[in-house]
C-alpha positions in Angstrom: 8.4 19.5 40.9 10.2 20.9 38.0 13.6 19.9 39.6 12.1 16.4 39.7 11.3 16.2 35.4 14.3 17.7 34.5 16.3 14.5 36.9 13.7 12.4 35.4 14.5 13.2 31.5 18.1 13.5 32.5 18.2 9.6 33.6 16.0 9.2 30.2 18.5 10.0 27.8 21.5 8.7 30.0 19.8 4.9 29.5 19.3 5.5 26.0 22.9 7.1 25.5 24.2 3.9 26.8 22.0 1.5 25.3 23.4 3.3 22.1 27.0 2.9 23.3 27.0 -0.7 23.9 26.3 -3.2 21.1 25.3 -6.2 22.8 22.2 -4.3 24.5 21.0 -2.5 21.4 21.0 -5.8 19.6 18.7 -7.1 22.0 16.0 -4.9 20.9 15.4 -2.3 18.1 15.9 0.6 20.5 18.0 2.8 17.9 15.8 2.3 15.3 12.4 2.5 16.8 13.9 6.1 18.3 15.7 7.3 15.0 12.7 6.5 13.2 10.8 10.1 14.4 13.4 11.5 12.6 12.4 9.6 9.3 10.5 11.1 6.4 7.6 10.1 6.3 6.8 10.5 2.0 9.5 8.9 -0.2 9.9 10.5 -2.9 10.4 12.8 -5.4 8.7 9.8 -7.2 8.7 9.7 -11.4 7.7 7.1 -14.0 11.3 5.7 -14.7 11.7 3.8 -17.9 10.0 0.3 -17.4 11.8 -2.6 -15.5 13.2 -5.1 -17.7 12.0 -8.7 -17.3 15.8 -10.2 -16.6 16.1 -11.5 -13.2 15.1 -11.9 -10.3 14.7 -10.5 -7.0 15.0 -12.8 -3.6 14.3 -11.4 0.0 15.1 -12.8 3.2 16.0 -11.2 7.1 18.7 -10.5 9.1 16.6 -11.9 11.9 17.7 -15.5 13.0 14.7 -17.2 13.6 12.8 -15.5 10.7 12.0 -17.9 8.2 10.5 -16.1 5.2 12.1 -16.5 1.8 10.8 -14.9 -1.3 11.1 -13.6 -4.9 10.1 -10.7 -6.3 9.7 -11.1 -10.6 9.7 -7.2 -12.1 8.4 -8.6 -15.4 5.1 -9.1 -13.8 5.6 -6.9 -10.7 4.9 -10.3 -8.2 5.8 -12.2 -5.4 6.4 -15.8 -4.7 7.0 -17.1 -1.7 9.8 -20.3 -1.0 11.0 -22.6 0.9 11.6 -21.1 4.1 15.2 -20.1 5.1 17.0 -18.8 8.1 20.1 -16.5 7.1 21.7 -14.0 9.3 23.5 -12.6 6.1 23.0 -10.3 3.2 23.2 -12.8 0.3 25.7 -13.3 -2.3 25.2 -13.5 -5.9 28.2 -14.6 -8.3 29.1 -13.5 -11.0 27.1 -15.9 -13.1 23.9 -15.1 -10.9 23.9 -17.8 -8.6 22.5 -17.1 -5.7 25.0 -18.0 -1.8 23.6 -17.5 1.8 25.4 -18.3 5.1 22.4 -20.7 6.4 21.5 -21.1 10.6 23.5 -24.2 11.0 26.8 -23.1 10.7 27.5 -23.1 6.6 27.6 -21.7 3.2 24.8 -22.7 0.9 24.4 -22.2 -2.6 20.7 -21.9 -4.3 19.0 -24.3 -6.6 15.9 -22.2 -8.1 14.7 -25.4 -10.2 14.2 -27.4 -7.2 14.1 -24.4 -4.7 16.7 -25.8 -2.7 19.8 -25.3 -1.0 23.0 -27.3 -0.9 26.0 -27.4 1.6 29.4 -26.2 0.5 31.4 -25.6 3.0 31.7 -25.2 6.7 31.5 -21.0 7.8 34.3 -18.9 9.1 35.7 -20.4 12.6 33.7 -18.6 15.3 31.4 -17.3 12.8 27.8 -16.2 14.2 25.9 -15.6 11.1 24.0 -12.5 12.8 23.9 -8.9 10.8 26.5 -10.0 8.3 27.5 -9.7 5.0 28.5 -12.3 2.4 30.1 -11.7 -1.3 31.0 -13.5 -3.5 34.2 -12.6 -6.2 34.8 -13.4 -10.1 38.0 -15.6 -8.8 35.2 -17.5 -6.8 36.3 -16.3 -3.3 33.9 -15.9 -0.7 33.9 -12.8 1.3 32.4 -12.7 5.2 32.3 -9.9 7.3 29.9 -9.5 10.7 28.2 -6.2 12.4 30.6 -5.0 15.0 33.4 -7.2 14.2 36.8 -6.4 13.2 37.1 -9.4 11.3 37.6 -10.1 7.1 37.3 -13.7 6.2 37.9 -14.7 3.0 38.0 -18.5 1.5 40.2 -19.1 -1.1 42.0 -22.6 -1.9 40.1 -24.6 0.3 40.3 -23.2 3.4 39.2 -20.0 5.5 41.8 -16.8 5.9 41.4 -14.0 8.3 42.3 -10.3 8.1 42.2 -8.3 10.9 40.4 -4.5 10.1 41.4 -1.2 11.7 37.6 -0.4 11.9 34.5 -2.2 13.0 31.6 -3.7 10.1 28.2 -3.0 9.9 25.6 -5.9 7.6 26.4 -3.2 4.7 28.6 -4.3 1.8 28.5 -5.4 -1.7 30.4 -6.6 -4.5 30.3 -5.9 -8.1 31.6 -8.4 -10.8 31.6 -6.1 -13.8 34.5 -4.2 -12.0 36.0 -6.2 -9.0 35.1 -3.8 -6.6 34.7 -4.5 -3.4 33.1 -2.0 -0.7 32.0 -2.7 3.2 30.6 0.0 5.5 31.3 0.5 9.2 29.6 0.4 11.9 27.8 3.1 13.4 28.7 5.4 10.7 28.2 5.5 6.6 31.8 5.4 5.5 33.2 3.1 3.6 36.5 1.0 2.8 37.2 -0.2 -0.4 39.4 -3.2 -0.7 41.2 -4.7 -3.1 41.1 -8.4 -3.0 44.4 -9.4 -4.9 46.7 -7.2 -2.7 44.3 -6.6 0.1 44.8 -2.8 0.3 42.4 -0.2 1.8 41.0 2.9 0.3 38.4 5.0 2.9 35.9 7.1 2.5 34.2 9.2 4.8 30.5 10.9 5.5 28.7 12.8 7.9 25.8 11.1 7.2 24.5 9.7 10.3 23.7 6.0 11.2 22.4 3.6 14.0 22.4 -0.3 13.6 22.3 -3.0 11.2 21.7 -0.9 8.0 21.9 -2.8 4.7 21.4 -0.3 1.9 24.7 -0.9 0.1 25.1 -0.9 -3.8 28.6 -0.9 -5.6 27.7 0.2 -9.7 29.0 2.2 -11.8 32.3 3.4 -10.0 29.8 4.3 -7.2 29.0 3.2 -3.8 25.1 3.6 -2.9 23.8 3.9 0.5 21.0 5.2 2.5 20.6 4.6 6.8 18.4 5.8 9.1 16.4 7.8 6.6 18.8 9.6 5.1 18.1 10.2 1.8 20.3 8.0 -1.1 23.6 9.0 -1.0 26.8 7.9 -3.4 30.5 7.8 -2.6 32.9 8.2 -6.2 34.8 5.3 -5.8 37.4 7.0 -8.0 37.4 10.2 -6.0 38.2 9.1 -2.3 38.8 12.4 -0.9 35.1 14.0 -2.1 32.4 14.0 0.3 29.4 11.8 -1.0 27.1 13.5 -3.1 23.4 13.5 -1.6 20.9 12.2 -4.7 17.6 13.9 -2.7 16.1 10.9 -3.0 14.4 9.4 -0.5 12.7 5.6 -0.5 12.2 5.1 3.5 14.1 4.1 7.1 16.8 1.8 7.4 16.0 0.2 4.1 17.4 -2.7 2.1 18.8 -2.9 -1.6 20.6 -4.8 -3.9 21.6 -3.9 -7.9 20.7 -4.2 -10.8 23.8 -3.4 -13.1 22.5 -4.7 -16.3 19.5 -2.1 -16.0 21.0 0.6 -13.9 18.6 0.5 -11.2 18.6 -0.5 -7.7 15.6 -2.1 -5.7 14.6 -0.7 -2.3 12.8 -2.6 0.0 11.6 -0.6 3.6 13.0 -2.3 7.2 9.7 -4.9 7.3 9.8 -5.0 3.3 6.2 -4.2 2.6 7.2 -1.8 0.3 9.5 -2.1 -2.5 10.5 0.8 -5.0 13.0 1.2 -8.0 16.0 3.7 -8.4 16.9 4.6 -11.2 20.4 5.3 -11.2 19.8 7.3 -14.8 17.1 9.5 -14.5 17.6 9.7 -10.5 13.8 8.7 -10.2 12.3 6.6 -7.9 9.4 4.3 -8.7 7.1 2.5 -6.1 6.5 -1.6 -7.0 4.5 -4.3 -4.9 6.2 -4.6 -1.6 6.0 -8.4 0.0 6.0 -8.2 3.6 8.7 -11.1 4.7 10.0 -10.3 8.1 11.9 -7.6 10.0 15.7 -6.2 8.6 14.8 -7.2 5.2 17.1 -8.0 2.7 17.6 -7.6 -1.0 19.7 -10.0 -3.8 19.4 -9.5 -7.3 20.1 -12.4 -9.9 20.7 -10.8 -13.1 19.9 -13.1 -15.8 22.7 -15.0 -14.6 24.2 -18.1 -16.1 27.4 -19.5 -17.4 27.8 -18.2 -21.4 27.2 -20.3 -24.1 30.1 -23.4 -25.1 31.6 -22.8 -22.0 32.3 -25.3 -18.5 32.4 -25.4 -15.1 32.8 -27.6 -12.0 29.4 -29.4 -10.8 31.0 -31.0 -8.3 33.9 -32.2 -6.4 34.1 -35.2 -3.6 35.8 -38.3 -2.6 38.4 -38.3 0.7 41.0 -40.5 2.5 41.0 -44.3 2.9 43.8 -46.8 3.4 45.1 -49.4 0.4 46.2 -52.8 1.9 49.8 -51.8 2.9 48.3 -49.0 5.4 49.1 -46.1 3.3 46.7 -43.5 3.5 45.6 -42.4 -0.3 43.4 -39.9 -1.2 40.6 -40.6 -3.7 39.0 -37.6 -5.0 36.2 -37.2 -8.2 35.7 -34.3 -10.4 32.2 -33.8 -12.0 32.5 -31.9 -15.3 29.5 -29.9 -16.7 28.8 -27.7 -19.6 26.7 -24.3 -19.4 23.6 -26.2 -19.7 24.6 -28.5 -16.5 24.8 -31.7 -18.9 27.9 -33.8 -19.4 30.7 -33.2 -21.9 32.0 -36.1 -22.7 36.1 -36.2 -22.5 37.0 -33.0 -20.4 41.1 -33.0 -19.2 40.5 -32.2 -16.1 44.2 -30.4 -14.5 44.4 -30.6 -10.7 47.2 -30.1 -8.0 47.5 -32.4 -4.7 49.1 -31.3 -1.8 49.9 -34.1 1.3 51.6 -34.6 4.4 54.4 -36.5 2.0 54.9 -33.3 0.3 53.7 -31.1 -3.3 51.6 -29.8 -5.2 51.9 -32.1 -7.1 50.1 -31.9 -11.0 48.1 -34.2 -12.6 45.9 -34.6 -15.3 42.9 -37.0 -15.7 40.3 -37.2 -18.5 36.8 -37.3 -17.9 34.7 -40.7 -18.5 32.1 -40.6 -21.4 29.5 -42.1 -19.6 29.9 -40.5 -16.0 31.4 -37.6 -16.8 34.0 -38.3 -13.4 37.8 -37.7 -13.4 39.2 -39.6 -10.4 42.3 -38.9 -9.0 44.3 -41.2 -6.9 47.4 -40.4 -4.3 49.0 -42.3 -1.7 51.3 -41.4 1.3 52.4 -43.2 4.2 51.4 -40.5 6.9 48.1 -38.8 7.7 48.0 -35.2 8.3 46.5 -32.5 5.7 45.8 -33.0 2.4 44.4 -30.8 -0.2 43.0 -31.0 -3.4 42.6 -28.1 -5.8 41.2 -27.9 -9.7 43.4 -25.4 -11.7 42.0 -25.8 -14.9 39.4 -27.9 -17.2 40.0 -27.7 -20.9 38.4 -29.2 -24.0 38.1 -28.0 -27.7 35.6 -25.4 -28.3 35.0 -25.1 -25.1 36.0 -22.0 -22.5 36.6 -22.5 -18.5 36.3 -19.5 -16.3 36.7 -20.4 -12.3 33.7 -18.2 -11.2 31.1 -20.4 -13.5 31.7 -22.9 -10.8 29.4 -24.6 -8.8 31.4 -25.1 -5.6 34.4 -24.3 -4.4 37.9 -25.3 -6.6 39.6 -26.7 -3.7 39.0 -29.6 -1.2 40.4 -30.2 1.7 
């Protein structure tokens, strides 16, 4: 008989062993996590009464779940929810530099958020062979979007109109993050906490390594300060110095719960927390290394966090609202492209004359530059080129400039290119 349980716990742990070992079965259930989580503390804490949170943004929650519609914002002024629209991501969300708000939606694209109309708006097609499940999308100052997926080995990045690939000696978990204030750059890897920092002009790698252990799809990933926050599988909060690759990460003692979901603050210093089914929500204070509970909202499984800021373009300055037009034929058969340029101010209204500098590449040959002035009325800069052969064209904004005003690329509203 006592031959027969030992065989019997043997055969146990070999099926959860493998179930561990092989991605495609543990993403079929929560397996890892439902048997890490008796390993999870079960008080967060040490809990304090951090300085107050500052009424200047906003909080949004979503899932990592496909399927799982719930889409929410979380207002600390008032310490309240609001539900949305509903909204299926696979993704952590993106926030730019001027607090807009990106997600990789269900059916295959990039979306950018609308919070006046609480809608979302196509910008471009995702990654080729992208799947949108456990992944992580950033967005930089230079207005390049970033796309990495749990498990894969794959960095996308789209930059001038079109989608590049860089293959990574290390597999991704849904943890990453980007922060503006110092073009940083940090994604985790899977199964493990350590992170890879990389630098998106030269695409360079700097690691860093922990013992700190992990199972799947964590999401706790903060880049402030010169630090890189984490937490997985109810560890307690722990930081890599991103100037100090070669130190261990320093443990803060802090707890907030299992498997848990952030996103940052910078402005403020803290770091919201929400647990894996997000019915609770805390506050980090990366100052006073205090932890404050909030009013959790519960929105679905694999919850996770982006953080606004107050956001928005600063004062006299411009941006792209949008950019459309494509190919058609003039009588004599050539092909010509026709594209339109929609200049707005901070505010989203017209400027009036805005020189509008954009290069053209086609099948005949360039870039070519040219310049074209807004209208007064529409606000539209068309652009015109003709070539006798089909084949690929592209289209890309390199500057807007009028008097008083400023232009920085990451104020834009969609991409700078068009292909």
């Amino acid at each position: 008989m006592r031959k027969h349980t030992r065989w019997t716990v043997s055969i146990a742990l070999l099926l959860l062993v493998s179930l561990l070992a092989v991605p495609g079965l543990a993403a079929q259930g929560r397996q890892p996590e439902t048997t890490l989580g008796t390993l999870a503390p079960t008080t967060p804490g040490p809990l304090s009464p951090n300085r107050p949170l500052l009424d200047g943004g906003l909080l949004y929650k979503t899932s990592l779940d496909i399927g799982d519609l719930g889409f929410a914002v979380y207002d600390p002024g008032t310490d309240t929810w609001g539900d949305l629209t509903p909204f299926d991501t696979g993704c952590q969300m993106a926030v730019s530099a001027t607090g807009q708000l990106w997600a990789y939606d269900h059916n295959g694209w990039i979306s950018v958020y609308d919070p006046s109309t609480d809608t979302w708006g196509y910008i471009v097609d995702a990654p080729p062979g992208a799947t949108g499940s456990y992944c992580n999308l950033e967005m930089t100052n230079d207005g390049q979007l970033l796309y990495t997926e749990a498990w894969g080995t794959t960095l996308w990045h789209y930059t001038a109109g079109v989608w590049v690939s860089i293959a990574l000696p290390f597999a991704t978990d849904a943890m990453g993050d980007y922060d503006p204030t110092t073009d940083q750059y940090v994604i985790g890897e899977a199964w493990t906490t350590n992170a890879h920092w990389i630098d998106t002009d030269t695409w360079t790698m700097t690691d860093y390594y922990s013992p700190v252990g992990n199972g799947e799809y964590s999401r706790f990933s903060v880049v402030m300060g010169n630090r890189y926050y984490f937490e997985a599988g109810g560890s307690s909060i722990h930081y890599f110095d991103l100037g100090n690759p070669s130190a261990p990460p320093v443990d803060t003692g802090v707890v907030a719960g299992w498997y848990t979901g952030a996103a940052g603050d910078r402005a403020d210093g803290l770091i919201y927390i929400s647990s894996l089914d997000g019915t609770q929500l805390w506050a980090y204070d990366t100052v006073t290394n205090g932890l404050t509970p909030l009013t959790g909202g519960g929105y679905g499984y694999h919850s996770s966090l982006a953080f606004t800021g107050t956001g928005g373009p600063p004062p006299n300055s411009m941006h792209i609202g949008n950019i459309w037009g494509g190919l058609s034929w003039d009588p004599y058969g050539r092909t010509m492209l026709r594209m339109n340029v929609l200049a707005h101010d901070q505010n989203d209204a017209g400027l009036g004359p805005v020189e509008v500098y954009a290069s053209i590449s086609s099948p005949c040959g360039g870039p070519f530059a040219r310049t074209r002035l807004t209208k007064s009325v529409s606000g539209v800069a068309r652009f015109h080129w003709g070539c006798k052969s089909a084949g690929d064209w592209q289209f890309c904004v390199d500057n807007l400039s009028k008097a008083g005003y400023t232009y920085n690329p990451a104020d834009n509203e969609v991409p700078i290119c068009y292909w």
